[in-house]
C-alpha positions as CSV (number, residue, x, y, z in Angstrom):
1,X,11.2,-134.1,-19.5
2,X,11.4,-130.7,-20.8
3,X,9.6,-129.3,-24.1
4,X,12.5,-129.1,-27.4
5,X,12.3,-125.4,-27.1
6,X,13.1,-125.5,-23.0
7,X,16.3,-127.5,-24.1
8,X,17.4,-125.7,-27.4
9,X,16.9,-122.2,-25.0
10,X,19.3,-124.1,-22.1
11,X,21.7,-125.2,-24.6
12,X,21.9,-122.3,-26.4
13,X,22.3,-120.4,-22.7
14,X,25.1,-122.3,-21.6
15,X,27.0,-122.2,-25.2
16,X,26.5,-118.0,-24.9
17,X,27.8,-117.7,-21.2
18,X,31.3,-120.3,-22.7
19,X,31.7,-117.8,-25.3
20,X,31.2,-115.0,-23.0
21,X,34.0,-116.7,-20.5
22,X,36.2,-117.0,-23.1
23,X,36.7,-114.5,-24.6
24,X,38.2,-112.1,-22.3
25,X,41.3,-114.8,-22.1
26,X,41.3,-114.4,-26.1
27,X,41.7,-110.9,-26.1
28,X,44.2,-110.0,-23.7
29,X,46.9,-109.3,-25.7
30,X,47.4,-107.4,-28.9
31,X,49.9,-106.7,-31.6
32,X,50.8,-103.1,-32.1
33,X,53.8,-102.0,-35.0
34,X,55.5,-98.7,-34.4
35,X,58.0,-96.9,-37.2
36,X,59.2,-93.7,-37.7
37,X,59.2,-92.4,-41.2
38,X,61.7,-90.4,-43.4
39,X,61.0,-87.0,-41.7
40,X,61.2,-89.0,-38.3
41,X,57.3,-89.3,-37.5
42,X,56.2,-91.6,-35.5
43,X,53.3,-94.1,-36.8
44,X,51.3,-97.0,-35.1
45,X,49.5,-99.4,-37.3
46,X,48.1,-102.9,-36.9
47,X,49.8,-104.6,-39.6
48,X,54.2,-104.5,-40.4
49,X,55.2,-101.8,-42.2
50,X,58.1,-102.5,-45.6
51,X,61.1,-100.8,-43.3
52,X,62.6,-101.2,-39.6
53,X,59.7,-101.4,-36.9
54,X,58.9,-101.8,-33.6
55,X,56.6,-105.0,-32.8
56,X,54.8,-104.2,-29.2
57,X,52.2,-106.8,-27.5
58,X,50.2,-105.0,-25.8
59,X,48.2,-106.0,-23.0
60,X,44.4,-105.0,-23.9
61,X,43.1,-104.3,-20.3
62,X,46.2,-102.3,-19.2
63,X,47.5,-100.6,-22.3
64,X,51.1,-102.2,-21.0
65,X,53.4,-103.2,-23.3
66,X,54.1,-106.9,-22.8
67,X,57.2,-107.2,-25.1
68,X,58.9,-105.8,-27.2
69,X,60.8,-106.1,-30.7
70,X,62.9,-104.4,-32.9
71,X,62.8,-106.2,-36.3
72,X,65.1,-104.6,-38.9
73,X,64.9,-104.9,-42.6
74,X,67.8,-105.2,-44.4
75,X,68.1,-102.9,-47.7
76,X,67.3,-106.1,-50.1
77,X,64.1,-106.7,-47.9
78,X,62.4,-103.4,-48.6
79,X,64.3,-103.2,-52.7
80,X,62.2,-106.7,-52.9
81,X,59.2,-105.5,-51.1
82,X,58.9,-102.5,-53.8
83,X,59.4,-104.3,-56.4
84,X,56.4,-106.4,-55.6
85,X,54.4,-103.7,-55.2
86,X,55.6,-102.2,-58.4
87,X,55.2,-105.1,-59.9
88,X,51.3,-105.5,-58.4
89,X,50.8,-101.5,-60.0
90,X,52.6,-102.1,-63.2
91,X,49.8,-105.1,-64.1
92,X,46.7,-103.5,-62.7
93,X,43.9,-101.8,-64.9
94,X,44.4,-98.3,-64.3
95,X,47.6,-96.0,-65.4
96,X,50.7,-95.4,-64.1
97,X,52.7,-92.2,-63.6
98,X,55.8,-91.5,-64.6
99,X,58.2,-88.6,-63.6
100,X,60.2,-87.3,-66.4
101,X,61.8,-84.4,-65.0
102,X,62.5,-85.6,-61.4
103,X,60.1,-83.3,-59.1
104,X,58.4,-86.0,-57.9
105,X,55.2,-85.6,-59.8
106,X,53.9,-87.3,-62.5
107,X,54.1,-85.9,-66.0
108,X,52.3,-88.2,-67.7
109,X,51.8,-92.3,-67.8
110,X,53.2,-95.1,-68.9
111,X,53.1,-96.3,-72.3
112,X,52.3,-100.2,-72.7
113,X,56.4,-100.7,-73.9
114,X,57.1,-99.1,-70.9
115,X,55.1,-100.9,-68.3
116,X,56.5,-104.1,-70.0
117,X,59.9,-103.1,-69.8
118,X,59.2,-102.6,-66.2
119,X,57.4,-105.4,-65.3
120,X,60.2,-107.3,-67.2
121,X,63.2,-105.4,-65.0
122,X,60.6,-105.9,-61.7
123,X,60.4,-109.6,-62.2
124,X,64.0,-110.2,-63.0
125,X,65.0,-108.1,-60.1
126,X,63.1,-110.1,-57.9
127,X,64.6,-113.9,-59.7
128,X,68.2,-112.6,-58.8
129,X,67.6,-111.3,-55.4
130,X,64.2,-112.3,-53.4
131,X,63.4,-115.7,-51.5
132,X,59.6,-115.9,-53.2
133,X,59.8,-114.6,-56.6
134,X,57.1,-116.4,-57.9
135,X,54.6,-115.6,-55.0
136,X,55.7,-111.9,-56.1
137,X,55.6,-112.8,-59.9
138,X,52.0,-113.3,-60.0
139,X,50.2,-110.7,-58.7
140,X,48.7,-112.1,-55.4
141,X,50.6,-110.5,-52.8
């Protein structure tokens, strides 16, 4: 019979070469999400994006598309999605801009009656209008 060490080393062979077998089946195929913006640029990311995308499988050995999806947001699917992420700004630490005279810049920050105001109109936006208010309502999105 073989020494502990002899076995643990045979063991821990064969479990390496499975792993090594595997995982070229695991990583055949990946998920690729391709929008254009406002100014009609093109992006490619790894995660959705808030608006209208493309979703592309890609197959990872031949840089093929597999398949491919248009999902389209509707306008009350990216109003909700901002006002999640407003909502996740609005009761973080550090300040928030606001843009008093429209040129897209901040002119100074919030005061605290106005980020409660905002959270308050963020929140009941999301009650009248989203399918998960509460997941939005609490801050862990």
């Amino acid at each position: 019979m073989a020494p502990l060490s002899l076995r643990l080393l045979a063991s821990s062979t064969a479990l390496l070469g499975l792993a090594v077998i595997c995982t070229p089946s695991l990583a055949q195929q990946q998920t690729v999400y391709q929008w254009k913006d406002a100014k009609g640029v093109t992006h490619y990311a790894d995660a959705p994006p808030a608006q209208t995308y493309k979703k592309r499988d890609i197959n990872a050995r031949s840089g093929t598309a597999i398949k491919v999806v248009e999902t389209k947001k509707s306008a009350n699917d990216v109003s909700c999605d901002k006002a999640r992420n407003n909502l996740a700004m609005l009761r973080g630490q550090g300040p928030v801009g606001i843009d008093n005279d429209g040129d897209g810049k901040a002119d100074g920050n919030m005061s605290v009656e106005q980020r409660t105001a905002n959270i308050e109109l963020n929140e009941a936006m999301l009650k009248a209008n989203c399918a998960s208010p509460a997941a939005a309502g609490n801050g862990n999105n």
